[in-house]
Biotite code that builds the C-alpha atoms (Angstrom):
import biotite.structure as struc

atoms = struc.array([
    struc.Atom([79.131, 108.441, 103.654], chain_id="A", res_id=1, res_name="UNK", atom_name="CA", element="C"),
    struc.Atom([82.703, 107.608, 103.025], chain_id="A", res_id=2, res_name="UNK", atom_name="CA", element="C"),
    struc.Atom([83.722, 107.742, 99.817], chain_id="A", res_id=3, res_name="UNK", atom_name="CA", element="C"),
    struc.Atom([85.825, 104.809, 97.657], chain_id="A", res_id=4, res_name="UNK", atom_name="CA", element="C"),
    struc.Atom([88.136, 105.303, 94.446], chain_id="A", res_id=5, res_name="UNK", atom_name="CA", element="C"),
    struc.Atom([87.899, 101.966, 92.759], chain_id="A", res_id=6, res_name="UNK", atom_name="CA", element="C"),
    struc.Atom([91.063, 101.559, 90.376], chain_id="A", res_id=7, res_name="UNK", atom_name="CA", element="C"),
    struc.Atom([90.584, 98.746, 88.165], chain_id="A", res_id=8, res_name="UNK", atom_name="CA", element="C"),
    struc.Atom([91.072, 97.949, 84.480], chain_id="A", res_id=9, res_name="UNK", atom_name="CA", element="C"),
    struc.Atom([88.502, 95.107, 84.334], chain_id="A", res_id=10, res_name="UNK", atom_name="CA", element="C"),
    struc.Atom([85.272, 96.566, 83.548], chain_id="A", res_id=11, res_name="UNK", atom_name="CA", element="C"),
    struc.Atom([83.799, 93.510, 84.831], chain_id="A", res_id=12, res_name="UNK", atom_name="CA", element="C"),
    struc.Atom([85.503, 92.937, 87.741], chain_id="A", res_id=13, res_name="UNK", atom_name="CA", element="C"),
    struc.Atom([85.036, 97.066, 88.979], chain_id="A", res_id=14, res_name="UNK", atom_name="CA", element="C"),
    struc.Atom([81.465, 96.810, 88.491], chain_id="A", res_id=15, res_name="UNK", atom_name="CA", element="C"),
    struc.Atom([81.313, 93.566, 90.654], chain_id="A", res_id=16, res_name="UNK", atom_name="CA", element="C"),
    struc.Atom([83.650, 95.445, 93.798], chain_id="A", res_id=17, res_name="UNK", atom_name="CA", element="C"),
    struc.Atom([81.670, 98.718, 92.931], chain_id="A", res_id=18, res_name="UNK", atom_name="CA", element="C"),
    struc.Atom([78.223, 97.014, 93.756], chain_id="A", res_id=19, res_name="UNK", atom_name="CA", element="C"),
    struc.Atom([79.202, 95.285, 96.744], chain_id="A", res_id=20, res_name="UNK", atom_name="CA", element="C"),
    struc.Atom([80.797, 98.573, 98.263], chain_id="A", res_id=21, res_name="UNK", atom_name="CA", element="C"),
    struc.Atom([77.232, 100.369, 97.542], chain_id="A", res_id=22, res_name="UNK", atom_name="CA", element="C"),
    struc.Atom([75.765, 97.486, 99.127], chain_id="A", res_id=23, res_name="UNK", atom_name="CA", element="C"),
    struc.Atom([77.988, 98.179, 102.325], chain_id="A", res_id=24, res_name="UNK", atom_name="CA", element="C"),
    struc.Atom([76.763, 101.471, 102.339], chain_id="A", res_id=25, res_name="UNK", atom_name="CA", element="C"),
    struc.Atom([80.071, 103.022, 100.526], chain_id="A", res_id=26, res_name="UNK", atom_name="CA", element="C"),
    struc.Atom([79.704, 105.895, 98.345], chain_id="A", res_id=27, res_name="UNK", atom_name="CA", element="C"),
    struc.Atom([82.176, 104.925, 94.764], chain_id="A", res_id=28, res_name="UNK", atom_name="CA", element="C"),
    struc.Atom([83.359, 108.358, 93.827], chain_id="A", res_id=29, res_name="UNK", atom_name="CA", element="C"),
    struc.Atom([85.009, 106.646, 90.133], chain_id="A", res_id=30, res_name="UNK", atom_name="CA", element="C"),
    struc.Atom([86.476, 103.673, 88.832], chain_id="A", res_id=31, res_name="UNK", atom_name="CA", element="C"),
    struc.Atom([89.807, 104.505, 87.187], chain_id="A", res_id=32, res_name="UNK", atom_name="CA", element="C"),
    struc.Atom([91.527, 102.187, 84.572], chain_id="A", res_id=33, res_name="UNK", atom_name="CA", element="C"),
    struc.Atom([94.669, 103.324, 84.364], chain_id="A", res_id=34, res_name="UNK", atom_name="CA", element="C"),
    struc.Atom([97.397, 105.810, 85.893], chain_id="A", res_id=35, res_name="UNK", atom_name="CA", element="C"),
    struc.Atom([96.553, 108.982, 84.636], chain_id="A", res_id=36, res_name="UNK", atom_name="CA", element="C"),
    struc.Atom([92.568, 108.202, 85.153], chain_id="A", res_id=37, res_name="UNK", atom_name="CA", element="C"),
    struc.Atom([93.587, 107.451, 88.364], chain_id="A", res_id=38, res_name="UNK", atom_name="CA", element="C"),
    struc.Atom([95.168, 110.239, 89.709], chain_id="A", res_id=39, res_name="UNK", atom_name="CA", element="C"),
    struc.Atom([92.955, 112.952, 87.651], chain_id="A", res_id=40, res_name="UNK", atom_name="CA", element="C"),
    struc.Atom([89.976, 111.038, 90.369], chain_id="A", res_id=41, res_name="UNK", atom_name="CA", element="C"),
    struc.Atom([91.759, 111.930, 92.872], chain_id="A", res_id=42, res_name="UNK", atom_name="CA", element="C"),
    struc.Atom([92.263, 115.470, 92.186], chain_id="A", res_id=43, res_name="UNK", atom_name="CA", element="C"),
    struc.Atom([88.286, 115.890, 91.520], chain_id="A", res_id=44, res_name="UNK", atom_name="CA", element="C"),
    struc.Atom([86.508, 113.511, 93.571], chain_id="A", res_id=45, res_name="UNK", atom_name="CA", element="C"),
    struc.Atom([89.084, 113.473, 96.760], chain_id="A", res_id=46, res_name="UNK", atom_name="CA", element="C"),
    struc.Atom([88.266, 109.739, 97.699], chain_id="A", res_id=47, res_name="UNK", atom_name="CA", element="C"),
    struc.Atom([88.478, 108.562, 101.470], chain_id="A", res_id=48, res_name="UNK", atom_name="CA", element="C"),
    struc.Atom([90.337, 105.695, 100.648], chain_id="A", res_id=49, res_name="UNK", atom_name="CA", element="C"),
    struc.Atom([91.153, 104.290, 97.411], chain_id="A", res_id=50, res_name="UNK", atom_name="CA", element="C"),
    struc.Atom([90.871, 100.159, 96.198], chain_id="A", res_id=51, res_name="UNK", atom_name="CA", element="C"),
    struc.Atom([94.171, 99.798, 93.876], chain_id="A", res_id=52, res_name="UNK", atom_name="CA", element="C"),
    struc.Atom([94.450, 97.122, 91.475], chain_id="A", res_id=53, res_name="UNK", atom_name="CA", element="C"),
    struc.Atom([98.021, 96.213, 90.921], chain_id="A", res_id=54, res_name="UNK", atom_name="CA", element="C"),
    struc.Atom([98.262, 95.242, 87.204], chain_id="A", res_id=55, res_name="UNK", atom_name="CA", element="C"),
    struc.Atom([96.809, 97.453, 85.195], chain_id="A", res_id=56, res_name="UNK", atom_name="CA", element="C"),
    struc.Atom([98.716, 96.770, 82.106], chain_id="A", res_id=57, res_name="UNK", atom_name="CA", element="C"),
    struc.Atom([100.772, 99.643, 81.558], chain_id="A", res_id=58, res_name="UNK", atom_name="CA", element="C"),
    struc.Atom([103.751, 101.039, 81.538], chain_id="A", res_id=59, res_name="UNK", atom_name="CA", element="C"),
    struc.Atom([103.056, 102.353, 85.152], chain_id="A", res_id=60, res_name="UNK", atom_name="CA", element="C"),
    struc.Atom([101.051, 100.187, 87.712], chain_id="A", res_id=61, res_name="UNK", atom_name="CA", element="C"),
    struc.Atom([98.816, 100.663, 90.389], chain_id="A", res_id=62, res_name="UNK", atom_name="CA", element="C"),
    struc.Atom([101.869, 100.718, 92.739], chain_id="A", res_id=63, res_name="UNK", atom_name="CA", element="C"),
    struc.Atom([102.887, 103.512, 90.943], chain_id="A", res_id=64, res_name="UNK", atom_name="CA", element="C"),
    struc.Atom([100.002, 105.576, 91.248], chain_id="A", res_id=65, res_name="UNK", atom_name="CA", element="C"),
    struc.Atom([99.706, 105.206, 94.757], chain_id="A", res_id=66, res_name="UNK", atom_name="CA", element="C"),
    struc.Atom([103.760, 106.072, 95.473], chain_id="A", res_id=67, res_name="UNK", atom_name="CA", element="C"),
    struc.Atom([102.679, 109.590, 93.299], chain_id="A", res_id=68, res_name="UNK", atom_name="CA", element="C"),
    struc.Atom([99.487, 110.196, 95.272], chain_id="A", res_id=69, res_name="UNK", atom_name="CA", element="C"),
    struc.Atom([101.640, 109.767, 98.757], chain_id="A", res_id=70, res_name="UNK", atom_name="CA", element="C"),
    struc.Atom([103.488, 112.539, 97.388], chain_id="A", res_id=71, res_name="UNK", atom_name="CA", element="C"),
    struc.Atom([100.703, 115.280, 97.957], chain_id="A", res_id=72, res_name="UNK", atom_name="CA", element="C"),
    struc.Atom([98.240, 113.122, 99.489], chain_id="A", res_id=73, res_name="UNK", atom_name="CA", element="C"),
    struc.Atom([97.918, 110.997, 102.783], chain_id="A", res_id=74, res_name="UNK", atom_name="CA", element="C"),
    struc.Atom([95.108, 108.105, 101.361], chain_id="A", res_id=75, res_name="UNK", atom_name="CA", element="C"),
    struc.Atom([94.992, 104.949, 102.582], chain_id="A", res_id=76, res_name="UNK", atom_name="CA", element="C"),
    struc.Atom([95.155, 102.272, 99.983], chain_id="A", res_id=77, res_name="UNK", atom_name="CA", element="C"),
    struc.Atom([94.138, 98.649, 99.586], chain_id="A", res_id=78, res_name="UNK", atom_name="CA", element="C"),
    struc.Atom([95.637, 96.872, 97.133], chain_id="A", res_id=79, res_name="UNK", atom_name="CA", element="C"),
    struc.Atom([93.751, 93.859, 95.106], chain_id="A", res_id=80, res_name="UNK", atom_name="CA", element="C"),
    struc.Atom([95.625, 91.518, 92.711], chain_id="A", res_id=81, res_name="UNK", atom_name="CA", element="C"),
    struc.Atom([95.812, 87.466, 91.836], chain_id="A", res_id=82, res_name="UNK", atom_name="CA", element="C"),
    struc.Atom([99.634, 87.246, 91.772], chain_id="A", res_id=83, res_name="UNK", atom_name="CA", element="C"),
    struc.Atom([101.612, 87.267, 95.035], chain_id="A", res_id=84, res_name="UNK", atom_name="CA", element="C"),
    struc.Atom([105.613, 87.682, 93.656], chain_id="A", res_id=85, res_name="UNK", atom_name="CA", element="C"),
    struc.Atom([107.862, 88.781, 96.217], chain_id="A", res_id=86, res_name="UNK", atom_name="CA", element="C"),
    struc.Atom([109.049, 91.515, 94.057], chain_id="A", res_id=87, res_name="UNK", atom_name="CA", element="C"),
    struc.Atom([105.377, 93.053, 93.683], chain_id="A", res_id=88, res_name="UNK", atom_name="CA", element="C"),
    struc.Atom([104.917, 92.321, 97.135], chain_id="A", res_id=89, res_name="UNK", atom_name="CA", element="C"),
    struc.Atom([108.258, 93.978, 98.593], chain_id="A", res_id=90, res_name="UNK", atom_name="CA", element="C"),
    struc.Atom([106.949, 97.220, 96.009], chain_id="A", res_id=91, res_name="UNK", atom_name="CA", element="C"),
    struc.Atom([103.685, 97.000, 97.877], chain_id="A", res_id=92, res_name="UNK", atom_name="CA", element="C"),
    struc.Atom([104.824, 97.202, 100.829], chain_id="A", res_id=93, res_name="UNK", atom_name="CA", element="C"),
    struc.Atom([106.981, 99.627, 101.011], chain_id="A", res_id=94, res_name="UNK", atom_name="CA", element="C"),
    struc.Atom([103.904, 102.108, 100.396], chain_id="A", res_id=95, res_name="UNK", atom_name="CA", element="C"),
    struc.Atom([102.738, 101.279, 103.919], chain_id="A", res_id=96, res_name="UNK", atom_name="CA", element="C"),
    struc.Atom([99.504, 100.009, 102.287], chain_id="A", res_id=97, res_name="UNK", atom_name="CA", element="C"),
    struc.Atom([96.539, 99.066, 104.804], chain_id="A", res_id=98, res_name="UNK", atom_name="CA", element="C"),
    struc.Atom([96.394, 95.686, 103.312], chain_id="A", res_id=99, res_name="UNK", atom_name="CA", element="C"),
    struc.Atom([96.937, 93.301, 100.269], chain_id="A", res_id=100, res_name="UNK", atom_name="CA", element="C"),
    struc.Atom([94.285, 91.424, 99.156], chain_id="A", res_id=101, res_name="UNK", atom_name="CA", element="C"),
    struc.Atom([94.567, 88.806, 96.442], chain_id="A", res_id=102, res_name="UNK", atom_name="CA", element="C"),
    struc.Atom([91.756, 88.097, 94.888], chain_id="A", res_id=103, res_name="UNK", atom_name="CA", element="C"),
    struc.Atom([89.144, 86.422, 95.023], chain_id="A", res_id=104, res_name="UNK", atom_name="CA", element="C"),
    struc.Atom([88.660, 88.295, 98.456], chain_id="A", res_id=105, res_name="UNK", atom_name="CA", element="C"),
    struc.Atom([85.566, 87.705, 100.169], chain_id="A", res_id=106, res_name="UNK", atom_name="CA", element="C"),
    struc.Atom([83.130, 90.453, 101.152], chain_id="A", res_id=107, res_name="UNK", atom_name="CA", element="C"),
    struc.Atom([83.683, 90.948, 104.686], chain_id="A", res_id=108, res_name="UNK", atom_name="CA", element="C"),
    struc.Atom([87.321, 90.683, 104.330], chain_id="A", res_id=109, res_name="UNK", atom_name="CA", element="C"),
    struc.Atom([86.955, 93.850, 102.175], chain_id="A", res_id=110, res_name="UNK", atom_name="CA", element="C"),
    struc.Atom([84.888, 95.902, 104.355], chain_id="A", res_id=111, res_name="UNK", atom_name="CA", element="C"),
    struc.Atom([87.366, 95.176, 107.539], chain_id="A", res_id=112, res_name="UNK", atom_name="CA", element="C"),
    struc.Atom([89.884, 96.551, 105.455], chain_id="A", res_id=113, res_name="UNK", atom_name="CA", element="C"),
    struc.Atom([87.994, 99.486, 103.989], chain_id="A", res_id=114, res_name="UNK", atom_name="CA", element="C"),
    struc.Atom([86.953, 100.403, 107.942], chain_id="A", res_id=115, res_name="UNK", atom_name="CA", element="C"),
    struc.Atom([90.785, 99.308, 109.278], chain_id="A", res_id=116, res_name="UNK", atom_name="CA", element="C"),
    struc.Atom([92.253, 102.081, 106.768], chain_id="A", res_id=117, res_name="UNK", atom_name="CA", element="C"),
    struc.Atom([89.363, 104.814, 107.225], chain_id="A", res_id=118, res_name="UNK", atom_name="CA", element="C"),
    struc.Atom([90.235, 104.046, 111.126], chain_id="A", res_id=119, res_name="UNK", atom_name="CA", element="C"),
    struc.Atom([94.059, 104.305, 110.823], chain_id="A", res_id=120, res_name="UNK", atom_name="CA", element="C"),
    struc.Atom([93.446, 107.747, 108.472], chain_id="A", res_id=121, res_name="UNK", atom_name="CA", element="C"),
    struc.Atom([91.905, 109.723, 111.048], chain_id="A", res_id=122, res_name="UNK", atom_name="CA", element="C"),
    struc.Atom([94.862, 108.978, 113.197], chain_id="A", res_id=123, res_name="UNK", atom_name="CA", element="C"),
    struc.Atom([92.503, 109.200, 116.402], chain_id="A", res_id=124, res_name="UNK", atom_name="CA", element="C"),
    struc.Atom([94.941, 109.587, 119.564], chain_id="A", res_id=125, res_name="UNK", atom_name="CA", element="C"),
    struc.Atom([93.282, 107.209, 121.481], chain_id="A", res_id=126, res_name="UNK", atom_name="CA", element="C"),
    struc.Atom([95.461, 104.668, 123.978], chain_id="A", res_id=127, res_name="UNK", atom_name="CA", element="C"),
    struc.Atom([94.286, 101.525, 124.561], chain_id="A", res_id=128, res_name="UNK", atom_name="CA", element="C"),
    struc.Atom([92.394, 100.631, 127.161], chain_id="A", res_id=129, res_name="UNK", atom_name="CA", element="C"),
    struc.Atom([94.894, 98.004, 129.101], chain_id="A", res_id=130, res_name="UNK", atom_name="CA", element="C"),
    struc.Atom([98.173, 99.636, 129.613], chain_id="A", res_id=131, res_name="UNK", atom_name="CA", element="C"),
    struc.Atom([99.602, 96.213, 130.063], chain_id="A", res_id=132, res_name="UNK", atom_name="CA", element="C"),
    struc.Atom([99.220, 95.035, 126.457], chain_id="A", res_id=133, res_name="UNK", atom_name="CA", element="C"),
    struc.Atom([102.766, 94.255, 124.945], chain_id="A", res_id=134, res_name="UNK", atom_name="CA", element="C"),
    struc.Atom([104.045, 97.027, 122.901], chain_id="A", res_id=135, res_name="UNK", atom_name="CA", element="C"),
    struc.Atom([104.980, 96.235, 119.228], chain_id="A", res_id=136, res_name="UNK", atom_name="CA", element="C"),
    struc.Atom([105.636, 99.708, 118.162], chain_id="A", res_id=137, res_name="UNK", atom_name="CA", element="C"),
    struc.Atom([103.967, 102.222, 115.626], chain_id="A", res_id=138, res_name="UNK", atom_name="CA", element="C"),
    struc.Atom([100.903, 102.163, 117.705], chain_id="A", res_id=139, res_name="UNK", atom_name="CA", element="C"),
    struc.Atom([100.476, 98.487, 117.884], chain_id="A", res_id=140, res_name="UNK", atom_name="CA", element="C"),
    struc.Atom([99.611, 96.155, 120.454], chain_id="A", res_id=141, res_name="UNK", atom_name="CA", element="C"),
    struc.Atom([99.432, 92.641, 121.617], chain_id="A", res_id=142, res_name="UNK", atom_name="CA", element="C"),
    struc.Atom([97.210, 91.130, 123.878], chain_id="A", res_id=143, res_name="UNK", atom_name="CA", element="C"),
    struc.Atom([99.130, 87.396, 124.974], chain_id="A", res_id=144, res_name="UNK", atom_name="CA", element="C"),
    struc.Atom([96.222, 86.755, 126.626], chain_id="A", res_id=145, res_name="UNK", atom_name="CA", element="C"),
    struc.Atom([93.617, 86.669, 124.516], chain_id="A", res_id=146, res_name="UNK", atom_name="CA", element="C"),
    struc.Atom([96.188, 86.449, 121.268], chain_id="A", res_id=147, res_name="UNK", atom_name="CA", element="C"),
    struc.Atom([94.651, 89.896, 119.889], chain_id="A", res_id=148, res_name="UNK", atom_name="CA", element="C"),
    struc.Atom([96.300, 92.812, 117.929], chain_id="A", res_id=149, res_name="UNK", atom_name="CA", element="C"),
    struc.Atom([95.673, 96.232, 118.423], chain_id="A", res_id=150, res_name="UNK", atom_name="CA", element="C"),
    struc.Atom([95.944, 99.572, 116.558], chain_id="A", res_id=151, res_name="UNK", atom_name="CA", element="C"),
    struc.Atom([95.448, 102.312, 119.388], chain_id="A", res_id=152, res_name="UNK", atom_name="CA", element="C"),
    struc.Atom([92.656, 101.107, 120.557], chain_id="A", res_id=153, res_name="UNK", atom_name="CA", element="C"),
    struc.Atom([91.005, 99.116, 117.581], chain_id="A", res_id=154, res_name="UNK", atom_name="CA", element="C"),
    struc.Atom([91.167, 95.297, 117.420], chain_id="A", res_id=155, res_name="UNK", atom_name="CA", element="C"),
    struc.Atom([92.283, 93.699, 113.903], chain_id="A", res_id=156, res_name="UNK", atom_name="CA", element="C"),
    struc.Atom([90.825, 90.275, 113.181], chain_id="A", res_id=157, res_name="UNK", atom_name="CA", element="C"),
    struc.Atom([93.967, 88.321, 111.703], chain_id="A", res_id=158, res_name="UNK", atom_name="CA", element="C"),
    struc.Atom([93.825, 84.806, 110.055], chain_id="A", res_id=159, res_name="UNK", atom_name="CA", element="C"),
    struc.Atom([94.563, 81.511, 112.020], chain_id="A", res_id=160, res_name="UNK", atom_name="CA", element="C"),
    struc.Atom([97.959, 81.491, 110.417], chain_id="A", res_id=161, res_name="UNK", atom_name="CA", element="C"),
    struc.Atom([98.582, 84.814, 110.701], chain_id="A", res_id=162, res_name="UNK", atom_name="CA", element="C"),
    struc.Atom([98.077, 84.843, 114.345], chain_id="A", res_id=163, res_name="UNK", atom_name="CA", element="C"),
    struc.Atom([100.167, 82.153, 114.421], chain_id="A", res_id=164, res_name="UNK", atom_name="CA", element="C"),
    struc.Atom([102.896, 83.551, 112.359], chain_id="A", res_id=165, res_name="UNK", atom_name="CA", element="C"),
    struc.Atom([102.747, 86.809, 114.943], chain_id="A", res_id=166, res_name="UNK", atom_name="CA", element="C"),
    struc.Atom([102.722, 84.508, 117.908], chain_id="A", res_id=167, res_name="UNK", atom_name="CA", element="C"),
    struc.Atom([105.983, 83.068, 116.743], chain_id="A", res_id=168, res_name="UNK", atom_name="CA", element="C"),
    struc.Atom([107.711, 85.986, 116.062], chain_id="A", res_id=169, res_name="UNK", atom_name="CA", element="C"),
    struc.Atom([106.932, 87.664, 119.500], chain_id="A", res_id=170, res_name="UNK", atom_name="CA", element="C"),
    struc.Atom([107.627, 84.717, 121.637], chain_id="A", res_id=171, res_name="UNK", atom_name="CA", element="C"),
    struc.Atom([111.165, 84.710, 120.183], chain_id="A", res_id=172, res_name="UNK", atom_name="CA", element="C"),
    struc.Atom([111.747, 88.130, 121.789], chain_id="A", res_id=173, res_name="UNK", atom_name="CA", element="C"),
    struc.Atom([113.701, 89.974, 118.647], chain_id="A", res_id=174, res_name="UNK", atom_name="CA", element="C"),
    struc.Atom([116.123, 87.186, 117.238], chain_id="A", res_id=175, res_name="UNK", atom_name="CA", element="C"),
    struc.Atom([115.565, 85.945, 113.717], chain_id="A", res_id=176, res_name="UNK", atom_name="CA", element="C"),
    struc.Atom([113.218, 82.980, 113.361], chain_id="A", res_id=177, res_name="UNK", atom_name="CA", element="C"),
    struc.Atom([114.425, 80.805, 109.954], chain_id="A", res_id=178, res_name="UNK", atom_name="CA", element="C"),
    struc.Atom([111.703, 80.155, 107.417], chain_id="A", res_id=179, res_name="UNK", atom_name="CA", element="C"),
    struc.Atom([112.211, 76.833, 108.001], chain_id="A", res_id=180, res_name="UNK", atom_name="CA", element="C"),
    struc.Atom([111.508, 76.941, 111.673], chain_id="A", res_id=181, res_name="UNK", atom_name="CA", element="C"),
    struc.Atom([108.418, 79.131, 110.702], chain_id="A", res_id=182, res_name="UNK", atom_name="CA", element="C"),
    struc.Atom([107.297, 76.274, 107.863], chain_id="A", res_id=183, res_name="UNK", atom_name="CA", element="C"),
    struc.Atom([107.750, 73.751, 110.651], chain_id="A", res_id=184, res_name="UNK", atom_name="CA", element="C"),
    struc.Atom([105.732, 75.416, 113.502], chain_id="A", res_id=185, res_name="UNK", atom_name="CA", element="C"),
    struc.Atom([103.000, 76.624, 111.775], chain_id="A", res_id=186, res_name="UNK", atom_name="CA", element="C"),
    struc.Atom([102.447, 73.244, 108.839], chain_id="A", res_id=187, res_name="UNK", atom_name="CA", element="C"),
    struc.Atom([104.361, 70.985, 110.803], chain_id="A", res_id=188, res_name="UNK", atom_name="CA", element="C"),
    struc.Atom([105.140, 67.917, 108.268], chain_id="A", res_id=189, res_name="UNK", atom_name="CA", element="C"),
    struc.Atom([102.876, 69.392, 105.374], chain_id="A", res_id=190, res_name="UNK", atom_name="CA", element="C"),
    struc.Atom([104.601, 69.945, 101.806], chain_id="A", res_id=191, res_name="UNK", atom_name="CA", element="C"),
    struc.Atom([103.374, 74.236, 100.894], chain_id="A", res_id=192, res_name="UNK", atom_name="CA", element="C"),
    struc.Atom([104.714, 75.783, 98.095], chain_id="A", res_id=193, res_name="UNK", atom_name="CA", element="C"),
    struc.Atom([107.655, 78.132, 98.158], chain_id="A", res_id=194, res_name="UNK", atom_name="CA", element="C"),
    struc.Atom([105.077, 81.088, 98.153], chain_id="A", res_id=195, res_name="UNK", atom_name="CA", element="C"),
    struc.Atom([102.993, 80.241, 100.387], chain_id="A", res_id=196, res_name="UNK", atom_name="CA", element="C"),
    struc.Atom([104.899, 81.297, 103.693], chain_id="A", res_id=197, res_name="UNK", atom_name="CA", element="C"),
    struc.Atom([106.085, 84.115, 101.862], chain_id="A", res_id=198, res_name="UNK", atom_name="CA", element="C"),
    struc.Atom([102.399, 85.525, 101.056], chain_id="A", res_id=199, res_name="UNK", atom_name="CA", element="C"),
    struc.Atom([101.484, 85.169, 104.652], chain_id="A", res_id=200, res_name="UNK", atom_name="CA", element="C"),
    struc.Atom([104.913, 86.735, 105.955], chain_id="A", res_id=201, res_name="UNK", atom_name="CA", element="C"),
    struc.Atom([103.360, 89.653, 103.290], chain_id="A", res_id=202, res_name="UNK", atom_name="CA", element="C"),
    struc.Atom([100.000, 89.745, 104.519], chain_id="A", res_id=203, res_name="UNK", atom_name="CA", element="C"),
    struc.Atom([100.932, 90.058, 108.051], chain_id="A", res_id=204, res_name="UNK", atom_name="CA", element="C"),
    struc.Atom([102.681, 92.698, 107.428], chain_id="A", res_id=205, res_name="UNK", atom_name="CA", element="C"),
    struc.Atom([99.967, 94.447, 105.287], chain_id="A", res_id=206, res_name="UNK", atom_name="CA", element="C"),
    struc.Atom([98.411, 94.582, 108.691], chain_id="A", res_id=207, res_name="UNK", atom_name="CA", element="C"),
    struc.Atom([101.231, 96.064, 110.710], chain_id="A", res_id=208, res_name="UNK", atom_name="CA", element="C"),
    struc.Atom([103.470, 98.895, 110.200], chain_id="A", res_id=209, res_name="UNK", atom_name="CA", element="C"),
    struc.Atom([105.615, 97.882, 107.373], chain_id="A", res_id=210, res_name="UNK", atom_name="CA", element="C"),
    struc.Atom([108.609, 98.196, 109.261], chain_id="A", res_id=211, res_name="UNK", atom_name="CA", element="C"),
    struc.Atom([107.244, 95.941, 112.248], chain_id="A", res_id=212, res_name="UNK", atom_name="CA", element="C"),
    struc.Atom([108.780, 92.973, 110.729], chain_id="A", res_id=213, res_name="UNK", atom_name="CA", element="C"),
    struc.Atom([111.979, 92.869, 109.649], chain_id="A", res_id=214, res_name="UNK", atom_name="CA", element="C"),
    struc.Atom([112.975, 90.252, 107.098], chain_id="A", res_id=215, res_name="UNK", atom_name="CA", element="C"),
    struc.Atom([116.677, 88.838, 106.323], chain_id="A", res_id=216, res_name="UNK", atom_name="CA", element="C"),
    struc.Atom([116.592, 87.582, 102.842], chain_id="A", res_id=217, res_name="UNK", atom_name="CA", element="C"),
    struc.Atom([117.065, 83.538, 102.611], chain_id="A", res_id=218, res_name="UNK", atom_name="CA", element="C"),
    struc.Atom([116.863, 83.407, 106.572], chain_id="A", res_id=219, res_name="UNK", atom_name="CA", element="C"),
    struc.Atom([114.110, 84.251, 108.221], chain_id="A", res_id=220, res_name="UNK", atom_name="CA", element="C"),
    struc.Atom([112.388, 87.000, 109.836], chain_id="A", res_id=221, res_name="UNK", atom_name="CA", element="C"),
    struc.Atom([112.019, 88.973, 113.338], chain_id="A", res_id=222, res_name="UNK", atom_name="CA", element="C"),
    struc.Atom([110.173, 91.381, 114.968], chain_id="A", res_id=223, res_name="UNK", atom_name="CA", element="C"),
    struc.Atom([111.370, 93.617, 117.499], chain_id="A", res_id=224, res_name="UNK", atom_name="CA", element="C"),
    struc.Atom([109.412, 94.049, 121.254], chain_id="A", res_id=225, res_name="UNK", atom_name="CA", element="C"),
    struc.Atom([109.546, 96.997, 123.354], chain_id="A", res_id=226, res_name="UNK", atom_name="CA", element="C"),
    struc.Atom([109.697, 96.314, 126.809], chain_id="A", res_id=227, res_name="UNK", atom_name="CA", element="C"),
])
C-alpha cells in the first residue's frame, strides 16, 4: 500500500484529505503541521509521496520544507493551497512539484495526481508505444491526433483549457505566444481576471517538466518542440 505524508495545519481540513486517501486505499503515514513536524515524518515514516500545504503559518512554509527534503530525498510532492499569487506559484514551481492543486480539489483530481507522481517516482524506462508522437522533451509526449499528453508511456488527463493552452503553444512551433493572444484564443471576447490565465499557465506546467514552458515576463509564453 503506498504510503501518504499529509502536511497540513488545519486539523479539520487533514482529517477530511486523510479519510478520503484511506478511502482510496492510501495508507497516511502522519499529518504534519508545521516544518519541523514535517520533516521529522519524513525521517521516520519515509512517505511515498507527500500532500504539502503551502501556508502553514510560519516563518517557513510548506515550499520550504519540500526544497529541504529535495536535498536528501527524491519525493514527489503535491502541493494544496486556496491562493494562486504568481510569486507562490513561481516558488512552487521551481521544486518540480507533480502538481498544484488549489483547493477545493475534487476527489478524483487528487488520486490522478497521487498515482501521476507515484508513476513519475519510479522513473520506469518505458518508451511509448507510437514512436511518432511529437516530442516535448523531459520524457513528454504529444499525441496531435488524439490531443493527448504523455509521460513515457502514461497518459495525463489535462483540463479543457489546459489542453487548449498546450495546443496553442505547440502549434506555434517555439516562438512566444503574448498573453493576450492566449486570453483571446482560448476566452475569445470574455472579461477573466488578471489571474486567471496566469493560474492555468501554472497548472499546466505543474503537469509538465517545469522547464517545458518557458515564460517571458509581461509577454507571453513558449514552449520549445523537438523535431
Amino acid at each position: 500500500m503506498n504510503k501518504v505524508l499529509i502536511v497540513e495545519d488545519e486539523t479539520i481540513v487533514a482529517l477530511e484529505i486523510k479519510k478520503v486517501l484511506e478511502n482510496l486505499d492510501f495508507k497516511v503515514t502522519d499529518t504534519a503541521t508545521d516544518y519541523d513536524s514535517a520533516l521529522e515524518s519524513v525521517k521516520n515514516n519515509k512517505p511515498d509521496i507527500i500532500l504539502m500545504d503551502i501556508d502553514l503559518r510560519s516563518d517557513k512554509d510548506g515550499i520550504d520544507v519540500a526544497k529541504h527534503i529535495q536535498i536528501n530525498d527524491n519525493i514527489p510532492v503535491i502541493y494544496t493551497t486556496a491562493y494562486s499569487d504568481e510569486k507562490t506559484l513561481n516558488r512552487a514551481i521551481s521544486t518540480n512539484p507533480v502538481s498544484y492543486l488549489i483547493k477545493p480539489f475534487k476527489r478524483d483530481e487528487l488520486k490522478s495526481n497521487i498515482l501521476l507522481g507515484l508513476y513519475k517516482s519510479k522513473q520506469v524506462d518505458k518508451t511509448p508505444i507510437d514512436k511518432s508522437l511529437l516530442k516535448l522533451g523531459y520524457d513528454y509526449y504529444y499525441d496531435t491526433q488524439l490531443d493527448k499528453l504523455y509521460y513515457k508511456d502514461m497518459f495525463i488527463k489535462l483540463g479543457l483549457k489546459e489542453r487548449q493552452l498546450l495546443k496553442i503553444l505547440i502549434k506555434a512551433t517555439g516562438t512566444i505566444v503574448t498573453f493576450e493572444e492566449l486570453e483571446y484564443k482560448i476566452w475569445h471576447n470574455h472579461t477573466i481576471s488578471s489571474s486567471t490565465l496566469r493560474t492555468l499557465i501554472y497548472r499546466l506546467r505543474s503537469k509538465l517538466h517545469y522547464d517545458l514552458i518557458e515564460t517571458i515576463s509581461n509577454v507571453g509564453c513558449r514552449i520549445p518542440v523537438n523535431s
